[in-house]
VMD Tcl script that draws the C-alpha trace (Angstrom):
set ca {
  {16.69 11.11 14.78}
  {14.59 13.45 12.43}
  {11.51 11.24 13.69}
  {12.43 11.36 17.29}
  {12.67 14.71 17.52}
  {9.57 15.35 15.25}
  {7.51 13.27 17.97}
  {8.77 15.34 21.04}
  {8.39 18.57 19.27}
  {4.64 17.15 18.18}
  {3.09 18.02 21.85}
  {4.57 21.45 21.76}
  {2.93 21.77 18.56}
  {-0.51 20.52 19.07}
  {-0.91 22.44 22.11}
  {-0.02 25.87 20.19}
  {-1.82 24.86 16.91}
  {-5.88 24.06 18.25}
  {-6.55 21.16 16.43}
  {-8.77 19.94 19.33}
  {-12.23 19.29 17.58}
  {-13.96 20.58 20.93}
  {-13.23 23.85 20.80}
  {-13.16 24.64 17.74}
  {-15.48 26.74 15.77}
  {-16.64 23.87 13.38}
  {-15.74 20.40 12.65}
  {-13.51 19.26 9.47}
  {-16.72 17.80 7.77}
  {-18.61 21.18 8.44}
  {-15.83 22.05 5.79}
  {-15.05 19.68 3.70}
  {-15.88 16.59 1.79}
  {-11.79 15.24 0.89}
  {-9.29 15.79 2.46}
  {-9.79 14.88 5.75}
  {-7.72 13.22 8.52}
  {-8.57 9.54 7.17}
  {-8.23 10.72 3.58}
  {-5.23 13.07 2.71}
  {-4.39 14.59 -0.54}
  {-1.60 13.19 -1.39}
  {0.98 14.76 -4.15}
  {4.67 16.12 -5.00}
  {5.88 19.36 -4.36}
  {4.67 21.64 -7.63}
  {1.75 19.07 -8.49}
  {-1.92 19.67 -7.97}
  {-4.37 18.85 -4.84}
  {-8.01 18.24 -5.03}
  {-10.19 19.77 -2.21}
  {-13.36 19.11 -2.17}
  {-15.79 21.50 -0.12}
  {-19.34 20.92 1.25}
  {-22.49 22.47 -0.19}
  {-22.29 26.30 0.45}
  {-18.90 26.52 1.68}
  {-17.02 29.09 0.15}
  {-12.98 28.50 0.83}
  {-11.26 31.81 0.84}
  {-7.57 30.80 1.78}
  {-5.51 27.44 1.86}
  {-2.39 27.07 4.30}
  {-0.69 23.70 4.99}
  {1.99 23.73 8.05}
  {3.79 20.59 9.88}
  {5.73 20.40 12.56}
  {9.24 20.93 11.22}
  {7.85 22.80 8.29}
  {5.98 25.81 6.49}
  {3.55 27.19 6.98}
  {3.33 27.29 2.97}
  {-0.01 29.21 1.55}
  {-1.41 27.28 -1.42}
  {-2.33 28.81 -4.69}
  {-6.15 28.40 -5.31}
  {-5.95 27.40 -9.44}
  {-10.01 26.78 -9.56}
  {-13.00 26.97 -7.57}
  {-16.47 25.08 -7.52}
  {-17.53 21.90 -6.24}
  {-13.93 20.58 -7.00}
  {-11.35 23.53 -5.84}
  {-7.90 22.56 -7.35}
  {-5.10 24.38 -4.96}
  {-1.13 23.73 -6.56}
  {1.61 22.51 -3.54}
  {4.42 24.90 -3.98}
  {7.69 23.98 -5.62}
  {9.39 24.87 -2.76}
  {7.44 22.33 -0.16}
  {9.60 19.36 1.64}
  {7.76 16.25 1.96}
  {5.85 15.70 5.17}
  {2.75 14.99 6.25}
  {0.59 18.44 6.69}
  {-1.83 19.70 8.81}
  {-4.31 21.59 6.05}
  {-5.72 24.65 7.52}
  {-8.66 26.12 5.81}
  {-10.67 29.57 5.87}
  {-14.09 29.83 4.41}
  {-17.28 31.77 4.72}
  {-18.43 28.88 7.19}
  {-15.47 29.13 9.79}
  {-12.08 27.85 9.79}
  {-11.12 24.32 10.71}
  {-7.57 22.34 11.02}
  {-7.06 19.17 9.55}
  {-4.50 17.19 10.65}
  {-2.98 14.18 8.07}
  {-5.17 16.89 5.36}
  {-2.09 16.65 2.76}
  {1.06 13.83 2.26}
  {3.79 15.69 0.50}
  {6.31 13.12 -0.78}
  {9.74 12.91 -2.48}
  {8.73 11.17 -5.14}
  {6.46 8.31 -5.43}
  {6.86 4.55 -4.04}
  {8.13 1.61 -6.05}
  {7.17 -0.37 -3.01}
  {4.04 0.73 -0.87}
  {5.18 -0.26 2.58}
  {1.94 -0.54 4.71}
  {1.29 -0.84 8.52}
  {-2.19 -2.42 8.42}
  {-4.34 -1.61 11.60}
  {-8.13 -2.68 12.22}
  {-10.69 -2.91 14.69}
  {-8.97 -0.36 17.26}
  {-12.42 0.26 18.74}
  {-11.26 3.34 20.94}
  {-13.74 4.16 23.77}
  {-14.17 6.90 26.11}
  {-15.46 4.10 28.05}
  {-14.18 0.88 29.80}
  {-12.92 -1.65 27.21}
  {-9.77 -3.13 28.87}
  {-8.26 -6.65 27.93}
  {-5.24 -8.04 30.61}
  {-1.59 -8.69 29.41}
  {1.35 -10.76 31.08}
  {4.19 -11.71 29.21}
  {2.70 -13.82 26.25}
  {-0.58 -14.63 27.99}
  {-3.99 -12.06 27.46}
  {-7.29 -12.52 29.09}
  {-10.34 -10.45 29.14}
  {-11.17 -12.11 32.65}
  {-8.61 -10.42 35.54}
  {-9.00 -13.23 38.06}
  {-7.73 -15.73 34.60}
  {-4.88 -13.76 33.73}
  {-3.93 -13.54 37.93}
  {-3.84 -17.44 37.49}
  {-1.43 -17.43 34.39}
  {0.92 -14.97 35.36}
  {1.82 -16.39 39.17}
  {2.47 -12.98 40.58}
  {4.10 -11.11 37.28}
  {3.36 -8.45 36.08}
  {-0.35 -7.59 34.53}
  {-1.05 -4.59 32.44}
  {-4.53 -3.67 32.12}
  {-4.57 -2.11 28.09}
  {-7.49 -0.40 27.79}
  {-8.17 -0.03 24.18}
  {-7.44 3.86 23.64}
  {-3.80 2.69 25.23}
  {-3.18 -0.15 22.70}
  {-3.94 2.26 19.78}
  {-2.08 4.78 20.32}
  {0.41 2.47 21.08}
  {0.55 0.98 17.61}
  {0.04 4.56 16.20}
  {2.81 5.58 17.97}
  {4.97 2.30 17.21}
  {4.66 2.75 13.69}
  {5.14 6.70 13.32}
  {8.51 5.83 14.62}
  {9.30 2.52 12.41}
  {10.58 3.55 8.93}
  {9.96 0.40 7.53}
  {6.61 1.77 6.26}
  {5.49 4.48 4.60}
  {1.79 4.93 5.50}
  {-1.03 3.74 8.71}
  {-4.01 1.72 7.07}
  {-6.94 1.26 9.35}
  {-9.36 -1.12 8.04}
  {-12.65 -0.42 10.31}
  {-13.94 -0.45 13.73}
  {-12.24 2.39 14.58}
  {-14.39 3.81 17.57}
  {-16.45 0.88 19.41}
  {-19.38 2.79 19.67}
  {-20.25 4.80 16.46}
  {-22.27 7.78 18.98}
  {-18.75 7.96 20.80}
  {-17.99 11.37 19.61}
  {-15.59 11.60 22.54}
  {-14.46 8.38 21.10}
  {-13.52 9.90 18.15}
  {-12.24 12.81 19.66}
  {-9.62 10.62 20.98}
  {-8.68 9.04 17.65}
  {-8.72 12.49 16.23}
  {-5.89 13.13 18.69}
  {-4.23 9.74 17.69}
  {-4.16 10.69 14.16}
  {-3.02 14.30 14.76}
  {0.02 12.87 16.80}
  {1.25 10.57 13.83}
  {0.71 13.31 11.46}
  {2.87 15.18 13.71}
  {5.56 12.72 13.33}
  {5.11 12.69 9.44}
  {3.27 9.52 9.22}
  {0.61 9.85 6.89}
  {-2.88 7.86 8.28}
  {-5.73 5.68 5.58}
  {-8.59 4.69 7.26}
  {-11.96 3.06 6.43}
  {-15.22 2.91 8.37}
  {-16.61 -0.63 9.68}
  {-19.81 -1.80 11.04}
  {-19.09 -0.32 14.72}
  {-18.99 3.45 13.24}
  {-22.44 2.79 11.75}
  {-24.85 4.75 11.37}
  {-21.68 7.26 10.06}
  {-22.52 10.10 12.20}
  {-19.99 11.88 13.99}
  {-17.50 9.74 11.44}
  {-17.36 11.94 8.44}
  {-17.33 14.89 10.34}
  {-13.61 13.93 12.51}
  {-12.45 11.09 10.15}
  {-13.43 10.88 6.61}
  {-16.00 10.10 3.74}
  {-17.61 6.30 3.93}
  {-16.14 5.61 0.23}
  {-13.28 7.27 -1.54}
  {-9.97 6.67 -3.45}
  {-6.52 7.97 -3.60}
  {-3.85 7.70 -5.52}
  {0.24 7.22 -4.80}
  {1.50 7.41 -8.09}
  {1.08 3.87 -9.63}
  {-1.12 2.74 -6.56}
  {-5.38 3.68 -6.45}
  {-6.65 2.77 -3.33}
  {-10.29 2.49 -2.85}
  {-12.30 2.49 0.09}
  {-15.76 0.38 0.52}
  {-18.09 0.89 3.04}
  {-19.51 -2.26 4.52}
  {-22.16 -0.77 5.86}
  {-23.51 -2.15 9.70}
  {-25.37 -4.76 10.24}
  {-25.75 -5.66 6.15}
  {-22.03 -6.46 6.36}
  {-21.30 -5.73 2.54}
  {-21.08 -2.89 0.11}
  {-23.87 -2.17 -2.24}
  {-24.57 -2.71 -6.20}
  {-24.23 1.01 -6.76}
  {-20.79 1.26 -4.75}
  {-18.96 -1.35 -6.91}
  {-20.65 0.02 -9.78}
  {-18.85 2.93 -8.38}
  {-15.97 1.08 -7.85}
  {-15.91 -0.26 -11.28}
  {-15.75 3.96 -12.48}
  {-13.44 4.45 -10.65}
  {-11.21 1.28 -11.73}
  {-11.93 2.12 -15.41}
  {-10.77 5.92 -14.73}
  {-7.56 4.78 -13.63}
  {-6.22 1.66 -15.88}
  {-2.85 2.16 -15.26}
  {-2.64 1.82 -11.69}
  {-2.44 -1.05 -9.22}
  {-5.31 -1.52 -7.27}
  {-5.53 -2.06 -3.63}
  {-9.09 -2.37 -1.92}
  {-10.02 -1.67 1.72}
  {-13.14 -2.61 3.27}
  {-13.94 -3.65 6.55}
  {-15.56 -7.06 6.24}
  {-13.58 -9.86 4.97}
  {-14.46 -11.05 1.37}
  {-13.53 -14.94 2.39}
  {-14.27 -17.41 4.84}
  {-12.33 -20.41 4.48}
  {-10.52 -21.86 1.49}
  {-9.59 -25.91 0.34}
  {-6.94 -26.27 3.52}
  {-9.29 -24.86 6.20}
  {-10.68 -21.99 7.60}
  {-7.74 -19.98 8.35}
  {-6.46 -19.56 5.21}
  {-4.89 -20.29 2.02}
  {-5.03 -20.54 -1.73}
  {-7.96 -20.64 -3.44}
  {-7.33 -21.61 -7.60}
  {-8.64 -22.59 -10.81}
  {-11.81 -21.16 -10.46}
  {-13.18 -18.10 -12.36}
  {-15.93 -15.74 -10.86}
  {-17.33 -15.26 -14.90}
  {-18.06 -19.31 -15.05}
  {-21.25 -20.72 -13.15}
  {-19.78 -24.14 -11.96}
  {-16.97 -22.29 -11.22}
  {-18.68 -19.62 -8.91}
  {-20.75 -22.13 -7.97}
  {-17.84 -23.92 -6.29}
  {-16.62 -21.08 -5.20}
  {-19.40 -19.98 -2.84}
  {-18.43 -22.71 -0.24}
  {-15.58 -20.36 0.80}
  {-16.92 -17.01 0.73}
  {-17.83 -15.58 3.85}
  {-21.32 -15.20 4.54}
  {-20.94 -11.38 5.46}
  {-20.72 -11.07 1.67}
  {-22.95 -13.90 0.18}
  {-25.64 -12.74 2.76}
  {-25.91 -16.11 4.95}
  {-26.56 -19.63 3.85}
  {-29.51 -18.34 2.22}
  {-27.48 -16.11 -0.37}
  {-29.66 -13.51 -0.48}
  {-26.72 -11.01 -1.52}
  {-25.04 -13.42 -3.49}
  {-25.03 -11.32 -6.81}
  {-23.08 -8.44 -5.22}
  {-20.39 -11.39 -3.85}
  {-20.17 -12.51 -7.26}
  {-19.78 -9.43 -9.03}
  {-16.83 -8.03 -6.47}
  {-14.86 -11.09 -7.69}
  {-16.20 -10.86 -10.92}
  {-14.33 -7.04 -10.69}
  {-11.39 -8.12 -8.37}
  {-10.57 -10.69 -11.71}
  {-11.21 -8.09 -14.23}
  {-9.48 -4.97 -12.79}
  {-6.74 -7.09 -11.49}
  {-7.27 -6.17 -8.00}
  {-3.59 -6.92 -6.37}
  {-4.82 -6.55 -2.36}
  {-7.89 -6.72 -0.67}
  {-7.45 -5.42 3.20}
  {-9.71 -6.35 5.65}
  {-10.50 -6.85 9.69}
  {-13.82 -7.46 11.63}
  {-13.14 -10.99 12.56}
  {-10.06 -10.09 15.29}
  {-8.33 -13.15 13.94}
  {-5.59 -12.97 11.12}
  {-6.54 -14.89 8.01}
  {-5.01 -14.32 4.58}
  {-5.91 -15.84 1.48}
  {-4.80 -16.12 -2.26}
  {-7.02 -16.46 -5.03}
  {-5.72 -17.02 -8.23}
  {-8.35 -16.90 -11.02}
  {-7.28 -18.80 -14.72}
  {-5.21 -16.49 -15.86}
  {-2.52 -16.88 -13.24}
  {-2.69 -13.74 -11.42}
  {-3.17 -13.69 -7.42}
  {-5.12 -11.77 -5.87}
  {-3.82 -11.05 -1.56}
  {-6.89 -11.38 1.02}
  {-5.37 -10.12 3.74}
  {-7.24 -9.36 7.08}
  {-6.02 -8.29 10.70}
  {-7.19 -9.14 13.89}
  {-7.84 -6.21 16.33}
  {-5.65 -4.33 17.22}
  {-7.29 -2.33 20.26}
  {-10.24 -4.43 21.54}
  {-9.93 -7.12 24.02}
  {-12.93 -8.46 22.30}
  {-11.14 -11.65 20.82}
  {-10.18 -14.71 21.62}
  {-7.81 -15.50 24.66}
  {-4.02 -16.87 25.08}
  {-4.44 -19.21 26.03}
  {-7.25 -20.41 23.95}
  {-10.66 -20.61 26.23}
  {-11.11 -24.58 24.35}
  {-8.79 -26.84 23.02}
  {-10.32 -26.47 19.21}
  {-9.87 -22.73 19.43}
  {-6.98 -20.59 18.32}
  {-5.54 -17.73 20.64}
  {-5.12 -14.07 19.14}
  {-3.64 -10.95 20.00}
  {-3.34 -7.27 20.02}
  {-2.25 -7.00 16.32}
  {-1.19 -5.00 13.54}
  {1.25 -5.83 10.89}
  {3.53 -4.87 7.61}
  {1.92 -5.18 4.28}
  {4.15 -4.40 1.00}
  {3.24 -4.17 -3.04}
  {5.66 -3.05 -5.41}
  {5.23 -1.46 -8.48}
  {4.44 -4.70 -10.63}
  {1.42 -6.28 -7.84}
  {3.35 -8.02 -6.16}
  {2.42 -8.42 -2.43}
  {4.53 -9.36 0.61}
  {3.81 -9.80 4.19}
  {7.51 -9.57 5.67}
  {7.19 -9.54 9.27}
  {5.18 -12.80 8.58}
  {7.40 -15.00 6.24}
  {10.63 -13.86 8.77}
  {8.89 -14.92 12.01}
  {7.01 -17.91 10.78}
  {8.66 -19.05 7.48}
  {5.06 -19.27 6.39}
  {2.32 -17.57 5.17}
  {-0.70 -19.68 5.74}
  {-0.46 -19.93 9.59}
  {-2.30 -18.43 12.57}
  {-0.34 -15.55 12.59}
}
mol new
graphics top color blue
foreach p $ca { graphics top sphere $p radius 0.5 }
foreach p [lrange $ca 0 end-1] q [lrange $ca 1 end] { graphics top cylinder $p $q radius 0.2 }
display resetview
C-alpha cells in the first residue's frame, strides 16, 4: 500500500520539486562525478556517503528529500576531491533525491542516495538491458503472445485482435514502473543501451524522467552504459560515470564500459578492476558490462555450462576460446584476445559470483566453473525496449523468437546465484528463456 501510494503521490512531487534537466540551471554532471541517478550512494542511516564533485566545484550545502520523507540536511565531515557528508541517525530508508548547492549552481539528483534498513542477505535484482528509449519512432507490434516489427505481419497473426503499437519509451517505463511496484526485488539493474541514439539528449531526458519516477516510488536504479550511448556525451552528464563500483554491504558491484564499436573494456579498466577487487576482499563480486563475455558453450549456442577448464592454463584457454564471444576475443582473428583472457583470468581469481550482460536481445546464461569448483553466473537479457530483435513467431524455422524482457536475478550472501522467475516457469535453466 506504502508503494501504491508512494507512486501516486510521485507526480505531485516531481511537478513541485524541478528535477526536469531542461530547465534547470545545470546538469547533474556539471556537478558531480558519483552520485548520480545511475550510481547512488548507497548507506545506513548514521553511516558515511561519498560525493564526489567535478573539478572546481565547490559544494556548499547537502539536502536529501523523498517523497514520503525529509528533507534531511547532511553534515559535510570533509571536503576536497572526495567530500564525505554523514546520513543522519534519524533518516528512514528510501531512495533520495540528493539536492546539491555549490559555487557552480544547484542541481537535483534523483536515485542520488539508497538509504536502507540494514543490508541484504539476498540481493534481489530486476535485470533490465537494451531499453534504447528514443525521442524518435522505434515501435515494435504486440498481440497476445505474437510481436512483429512489420504491422501488416502482426495484422496477419492476430485475425482482428487487438495490436498495441509499444514504442520503446512505453515498454520502459513500463518495466520501470512494473518493478517499482514488485517487492520481490530490491534494486533496477540496467545493463546498456539505454538511449538508442547516444546524441538523443531528449532521449535521455526521457529516461531521466523514468528513473526519477522509480526513485519516487523508492526503487533504487544501477545502470551501465553500452555501445548505443557511445561516444558518452550527454550520458555522464543525466546518467552516470562510464566505470564505477558500489557497495551493499557484502556485495561490490562494478561497472565496465564496453566501449562502442570495440565491444570490450580496456587493459587499464580491468587493471582497474583488479584495484578495485583487491580493495575490497571481503565482498562478493558482481560485474556489469554491456557486452556479453560468452558466445556459446559445449551444448550450443544458447547456453550452458562451461567446466574443467582454467583461464591460467594454455591448453586450457586455448580450448576455451571456441566459446567466447568474439565481442571480447576481438573476431576470429583474436586481436584482443589478451584482455578476454585476463577478464577470466580475474573472474577465477577474484571469485567473480555474476557477470550481467545484454546487447544481443536474446537471453543466454551460462556457467563456468573453473577447477576449483566454484561457478561463475553469465547471465544476459534480451531487450527490453527495442523492437530490434527477433520476431514471434520466428522469421525462419532455425531461428528462435524473443521478447520484450527483463527478469529477477538473486545472490545471497555466500555467491550463490538464482534466477527464480526462470526455474518456476520453465523448470530449467538452460532454455530460451
Amino acid at each position: 500500500m506504502k508503494r501504491i501510494l508512494a507512486f501516486l503521490l510521485a507526480f505531485l512531487t516531481l511537478s513541485l520539486i524541478n528535477v526536469n534537466p531542461a530547465s534547470a540551471e545545470a546538469l547533474p554532471g556539471d556537478i558531480l562525478k558519483m552520485p548520480m541517478p545511475g550510481a547512488p550512494a548507497i548507506a545506513l542511516p548514521g553511516e558515511t556517503i561519498e560525493i564526489q564533485p567535478q573539478e572546481g566545484v565547490d559544494i556548499t550545502e547537502i539536502t536529501i528529500v523523498s517523497v514520503m520523507n525529509g528533507p534531511y540536511k547532511l553534515e559535510i565531515l570533509e571536503k576536497g576531491n572526495t567530500i564525505k557528508a554523514k546520513i543522519p541517525e534519524n533518516v528512514v530508508p528510501d531512495v533520495y533525491f540528493l539536492q546539491v548547492k555549490s559555487n557552480k549552481g544547484e542541481v537535483i539528483i534523483p536515485n542520488g542516495v539508497w538509504v536502507l534498513k540494514e543490508y541484504p542477505k539476498v540481493l534481489r535484482i530486476a535485470h533490465l538491458s537494451d531499453t534504447h528509449v528514443t525521442s524518435g519512432t522505434k515501435f515494435g507490434y504486440v498481440c497476445g503472445e505474437y510481436f512483429q516489427r512489420d504491422i501488416k505481419k502482426i495484422q496477419e497473426l492476430c485475425d482482428g485482435g487487438l495490436i498495441v503499437p509499444l514504442h520503446s519509451y512505453v515498454a520502459t517505463d513500463s518495466a520501470y514502473t512494473y518493478w517499482s511496484m514488485d517487492d520481490r526485488v530490491d534494486v533496477i539493474i540496467s545493463t546498456g543501451d539505454v538511449v538508442d541514439t547516444a546524441g538523443d539528449s531528449k532521449g535521455y531526458k526521457m529516461l531521466f524522467d523514468i528513473i526519477s519516477r522509480a526513485a519516487a516510488t523508492g526503487r533504487p536504479t544501477i545502470i551501465v552504459k553500452g555501445n548505443h550511448d557511445d561516444p558518452p556525451n550527454y550520458y555522464p552528464k543525466l546518467i552516470g560515470p562510464t566505470d564505477y563500483y558500489l557497495t551493499i554491504g557484502k556485495f561490490l558491484i562494478i561497472a565496465l564500459n564496453s566501449h562502442g564499436d570495440e565491444a570490450h573494456p580496456y587493459m587499464d579498466q580491468l587493471e582497474w578492476m583488479e584495484k578495485v577487487l583487491e580493495e575490497h576482499p571481503d565482498k562478493i563480486p558482481i560485474v556489469i558490462v554491456h557486452h556479453p563475455y560468452w558466445y556459446s558453450a559445449p551444448q550450443g549456442w544458447i547456453g550452458g555450462r562451461i567446466e574443467g577448464f582454467t583461464a591460467f592454463d594454455d591448453k586450457d584457454w586455448a580450448n576455451l576460446t571456441q566459446y567466447v564471444g568474439y565481442y571480447w576475443i576481438g573476431g576470429p582473428e583474436k586481436t584482443t584476445e589478451d584482455i578476454a583472457r585476463r577478464f577470466l583470468q580475474d573472474v577465477e581469481k577474484y571469485n567473480i559470483k555474476l557477470v550481467m550482460s545484454g546487447h544481443i536481445h536474446h537471453d543466454k546464461l551460462h556457467i563456468y566453473v573453473d577447477k576449483n569448483g566454484n561457478e561463475h553466473w553469465f547471465v544476459t537479457l534480451t531487450s527490453t525496449g527495442a523492437p530490434d530483435k527477433e520476431t514471434n513467431p520466428a522469421s525462419k524455422p532455425d531461428y528462435s523468437p524473443t521478447w520484450y524482457g527483463s527478469n529477477i536475478v538473486e545472490i545471497d550472501e555466500n555467491g550463490n546465484v538464482r534466477l527464480p522467475a526462470v526455474e518456476e516457469m520453465f523448470g530449467t535453466l538452460f532454455n530460451d528463456f
